[in-house]
DRENDO-1510 file (C-alpha; in Angstrom, 1 decimal, always signed):
<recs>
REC; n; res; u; v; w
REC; 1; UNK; -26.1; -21.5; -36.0 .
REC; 2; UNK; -27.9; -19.6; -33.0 .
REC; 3; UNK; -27.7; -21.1; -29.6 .
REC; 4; UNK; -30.8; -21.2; -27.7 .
REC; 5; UNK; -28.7; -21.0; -24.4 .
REC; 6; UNK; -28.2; -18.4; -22.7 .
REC; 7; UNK; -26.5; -18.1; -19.3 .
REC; 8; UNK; -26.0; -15.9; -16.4 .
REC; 9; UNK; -24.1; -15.6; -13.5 .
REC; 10; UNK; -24.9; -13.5; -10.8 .
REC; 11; UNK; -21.2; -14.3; -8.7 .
REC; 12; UNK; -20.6; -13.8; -5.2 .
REC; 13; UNK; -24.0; -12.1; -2.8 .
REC; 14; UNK; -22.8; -11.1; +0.6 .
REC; 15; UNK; -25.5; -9.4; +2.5 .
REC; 16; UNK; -24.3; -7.2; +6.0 .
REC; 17; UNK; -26.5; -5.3; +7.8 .
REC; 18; UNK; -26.5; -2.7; +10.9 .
REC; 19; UNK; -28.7; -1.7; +13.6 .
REC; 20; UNK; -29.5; +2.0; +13.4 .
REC; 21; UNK; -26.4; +3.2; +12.0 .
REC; 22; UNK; -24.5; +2.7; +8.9 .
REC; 23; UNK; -21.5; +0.6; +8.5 .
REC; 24; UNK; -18.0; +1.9; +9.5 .
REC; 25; UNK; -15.4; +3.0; +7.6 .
REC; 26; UNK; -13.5; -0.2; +8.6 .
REC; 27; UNK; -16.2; -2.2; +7.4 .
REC; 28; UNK; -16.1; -0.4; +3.4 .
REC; 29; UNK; -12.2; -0.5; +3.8 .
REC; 30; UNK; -12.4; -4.5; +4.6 .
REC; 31; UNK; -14.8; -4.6; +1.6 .
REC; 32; UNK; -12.8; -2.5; -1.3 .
REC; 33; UNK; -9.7; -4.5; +0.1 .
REC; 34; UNK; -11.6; -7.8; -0.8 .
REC; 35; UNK; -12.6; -6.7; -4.3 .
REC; 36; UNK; -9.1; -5.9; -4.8 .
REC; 37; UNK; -7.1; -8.4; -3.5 .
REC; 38; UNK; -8.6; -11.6; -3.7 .
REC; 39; UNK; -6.2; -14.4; -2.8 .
REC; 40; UNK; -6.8; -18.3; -3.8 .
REC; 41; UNK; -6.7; -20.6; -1.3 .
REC; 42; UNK; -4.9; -23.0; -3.5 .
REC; 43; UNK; -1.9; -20.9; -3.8 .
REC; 44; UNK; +1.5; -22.2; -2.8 .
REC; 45; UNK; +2.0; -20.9; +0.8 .
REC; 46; UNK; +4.7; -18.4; +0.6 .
REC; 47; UNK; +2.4; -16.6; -2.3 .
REC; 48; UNK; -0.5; -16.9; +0.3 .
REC; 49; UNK; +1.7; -15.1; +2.9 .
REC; 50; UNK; +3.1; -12.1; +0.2 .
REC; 51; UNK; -1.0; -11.4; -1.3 .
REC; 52; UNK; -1.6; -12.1; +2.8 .
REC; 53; UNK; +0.8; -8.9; +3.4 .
REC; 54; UNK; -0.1; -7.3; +0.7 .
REC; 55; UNK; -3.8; -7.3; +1.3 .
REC; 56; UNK; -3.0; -6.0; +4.8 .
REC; 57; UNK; -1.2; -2.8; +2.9 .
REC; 58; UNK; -3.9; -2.5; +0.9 .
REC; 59; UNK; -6.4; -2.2; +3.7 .
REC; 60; UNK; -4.0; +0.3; +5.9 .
REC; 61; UNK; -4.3; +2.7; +2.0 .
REC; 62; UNK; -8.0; +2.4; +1.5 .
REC; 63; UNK; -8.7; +2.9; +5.2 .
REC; 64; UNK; -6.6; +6.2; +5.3 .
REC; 65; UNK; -7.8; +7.6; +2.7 .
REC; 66; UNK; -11.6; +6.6; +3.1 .
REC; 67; UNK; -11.2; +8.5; +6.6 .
REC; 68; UNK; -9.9; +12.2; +5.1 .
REC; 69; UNK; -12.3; +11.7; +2.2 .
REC; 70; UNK; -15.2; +11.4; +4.9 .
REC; 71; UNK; -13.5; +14.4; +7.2 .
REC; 72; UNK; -13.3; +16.4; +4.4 .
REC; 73; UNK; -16.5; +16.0; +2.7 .
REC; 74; UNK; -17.8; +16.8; +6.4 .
REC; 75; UNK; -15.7; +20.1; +6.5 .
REC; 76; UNK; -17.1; +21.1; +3.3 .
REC; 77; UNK; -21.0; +20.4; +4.4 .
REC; 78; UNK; -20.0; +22.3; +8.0 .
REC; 79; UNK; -19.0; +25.3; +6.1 .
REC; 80; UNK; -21.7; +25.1; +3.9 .
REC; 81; UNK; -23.7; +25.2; +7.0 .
REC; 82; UNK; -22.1; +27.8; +8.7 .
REC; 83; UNK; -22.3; +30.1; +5.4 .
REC; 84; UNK; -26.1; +29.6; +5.3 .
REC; 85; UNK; -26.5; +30.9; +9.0 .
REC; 86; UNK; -26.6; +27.2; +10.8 .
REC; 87; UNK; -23.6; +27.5; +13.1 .
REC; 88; UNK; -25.2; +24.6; +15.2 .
REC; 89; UNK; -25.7; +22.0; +12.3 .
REC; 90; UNK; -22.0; +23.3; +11.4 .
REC; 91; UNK; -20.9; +22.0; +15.3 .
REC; 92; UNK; -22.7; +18.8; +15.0 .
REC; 93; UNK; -21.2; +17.8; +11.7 .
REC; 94; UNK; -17.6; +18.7; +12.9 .
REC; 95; UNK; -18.2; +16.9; +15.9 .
REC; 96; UNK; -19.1; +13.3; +13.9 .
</recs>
């Protein structure tokens, strides 16, 4: 038998915007950290406070590592600068 049904879910929207600017690294942290660690809020209260602490561990990894991901891709587009003859694009870069 074929089912004429068909259904879709599209989940969870969140919309977040800025004003001039992009968000912060604390901001796409918060967000990966989310996706991760989701946490019910019908869980017993002592599992609440270990996913709670765990989250929080979760956030301090993504964060640290998001942050010398985005220094490094910008030492890597400074010396690409730099080799090409822009010295001052090179400083601005650095100086982000």
């Amino acid at each position: 038998m074929i089912d004429d049904n068909i259904g879709f879910s599209m989940g969870k929207i969140t919309v977040a915007t800025t004003n001039n600017k992009g968000h912060d690294v604390e901001f796409w942290a918060e967000d990966a950290t989310n996706r991760i660690c989701g946490i019910s809020e019908q869980a017993a209260p002592h599992i609440k406070e270990q996913a709670l602490a765990f989250r929080r561990a979760i956030y301090g990894v993504i964060l640290n590592g998001m942050k010398s991901a985005i220094a490094s891709d910008r030492t890597t587009a400074s010396n690409k600068f730099n080799s090409i003859g822009h010295p001052e694009i090179a400083k601005i870069l650095k100086e982000m």
